[in-house]
C-alpha positions as a Markdown table, in Angstrom:
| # | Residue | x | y | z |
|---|---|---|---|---|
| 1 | Unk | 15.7 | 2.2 | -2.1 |
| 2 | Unk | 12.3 | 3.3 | -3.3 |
| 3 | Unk | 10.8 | 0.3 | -3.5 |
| 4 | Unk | 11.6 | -1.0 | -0.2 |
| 5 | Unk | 10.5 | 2.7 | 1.2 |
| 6 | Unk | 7.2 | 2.0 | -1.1 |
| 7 | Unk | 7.0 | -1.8 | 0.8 |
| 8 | Unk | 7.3 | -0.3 | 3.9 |
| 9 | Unk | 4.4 | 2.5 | 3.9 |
| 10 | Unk | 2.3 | 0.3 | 1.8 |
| 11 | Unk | 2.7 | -2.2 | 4.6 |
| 12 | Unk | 2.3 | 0.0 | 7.3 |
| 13 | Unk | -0.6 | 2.6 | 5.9 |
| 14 | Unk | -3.1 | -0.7 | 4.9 |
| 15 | Unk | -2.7 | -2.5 | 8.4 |
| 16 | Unk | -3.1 | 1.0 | 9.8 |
| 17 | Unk | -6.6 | 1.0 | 7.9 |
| 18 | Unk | -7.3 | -1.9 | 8.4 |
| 19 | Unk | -7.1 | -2.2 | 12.0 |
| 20 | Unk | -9.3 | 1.2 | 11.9 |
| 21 | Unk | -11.7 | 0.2 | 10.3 |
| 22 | Unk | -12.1 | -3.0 | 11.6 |
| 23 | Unk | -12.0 | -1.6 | 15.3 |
| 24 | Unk | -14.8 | 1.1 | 14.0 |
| 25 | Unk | -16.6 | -1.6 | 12.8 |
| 26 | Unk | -16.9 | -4.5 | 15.6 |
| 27 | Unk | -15.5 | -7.0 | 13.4 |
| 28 | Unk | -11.9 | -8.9 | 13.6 |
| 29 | Unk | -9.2 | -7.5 | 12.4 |
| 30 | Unk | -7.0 | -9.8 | 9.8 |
| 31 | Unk | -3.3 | -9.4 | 9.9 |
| 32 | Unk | -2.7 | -11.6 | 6.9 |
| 33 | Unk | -5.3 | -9.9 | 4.5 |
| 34 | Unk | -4.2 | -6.4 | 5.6 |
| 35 | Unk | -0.5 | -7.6 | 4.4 |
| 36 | Unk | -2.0 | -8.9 | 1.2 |
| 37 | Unk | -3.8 | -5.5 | 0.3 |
| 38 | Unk | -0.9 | -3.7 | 1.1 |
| 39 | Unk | 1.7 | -5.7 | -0.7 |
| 40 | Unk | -1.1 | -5.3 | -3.7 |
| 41 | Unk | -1.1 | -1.5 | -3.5 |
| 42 | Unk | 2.4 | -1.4 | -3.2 |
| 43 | Unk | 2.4 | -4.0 | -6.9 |
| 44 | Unk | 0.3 | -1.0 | -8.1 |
| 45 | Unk | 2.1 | 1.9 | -7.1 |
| 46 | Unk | 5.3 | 0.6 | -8.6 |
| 47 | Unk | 3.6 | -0.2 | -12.1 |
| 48 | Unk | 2.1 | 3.5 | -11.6 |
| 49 | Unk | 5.3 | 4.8 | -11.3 |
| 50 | Unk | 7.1 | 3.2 | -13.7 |
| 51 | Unk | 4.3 | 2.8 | -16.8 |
| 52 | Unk | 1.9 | 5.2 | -16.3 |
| 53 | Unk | 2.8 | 8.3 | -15.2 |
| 54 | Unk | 5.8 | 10.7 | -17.0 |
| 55 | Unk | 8.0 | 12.9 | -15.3 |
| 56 | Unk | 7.6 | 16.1 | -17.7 |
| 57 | Unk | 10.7 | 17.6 | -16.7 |
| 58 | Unk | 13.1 | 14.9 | -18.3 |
| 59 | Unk | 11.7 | 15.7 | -22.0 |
């Protein structure tokens, strides 16, 4: 369930800043590349999560 949650904000948060940006900008905002960041970040947060950081408490 934390992955799709993780999907879903990474999806959401990157077109969000996208769109922002893009808007502050003047330029054209790009659905398709927005999706690709955000499916990226959300690639990175899982590896994050699963490789690189520890939860102390388990030791």
């Amino acid at each position: 369930m934390r992955y799709i949650w993780t999907i879903i904000w990474s999806f959401l948060l990157s077109n969000m800043a996208f769109y922002v940006l893009s808007s502050m900008q003047g330029g054209e905002y790009s659905f398709g590349l927005a999706t690709g960041i955000g499916l990226a970040m959300a690639v990175f947060v899982f590896v994050l999560g699963e490789a690189g950081i520890k939860d102390e408490t388990a030791e």
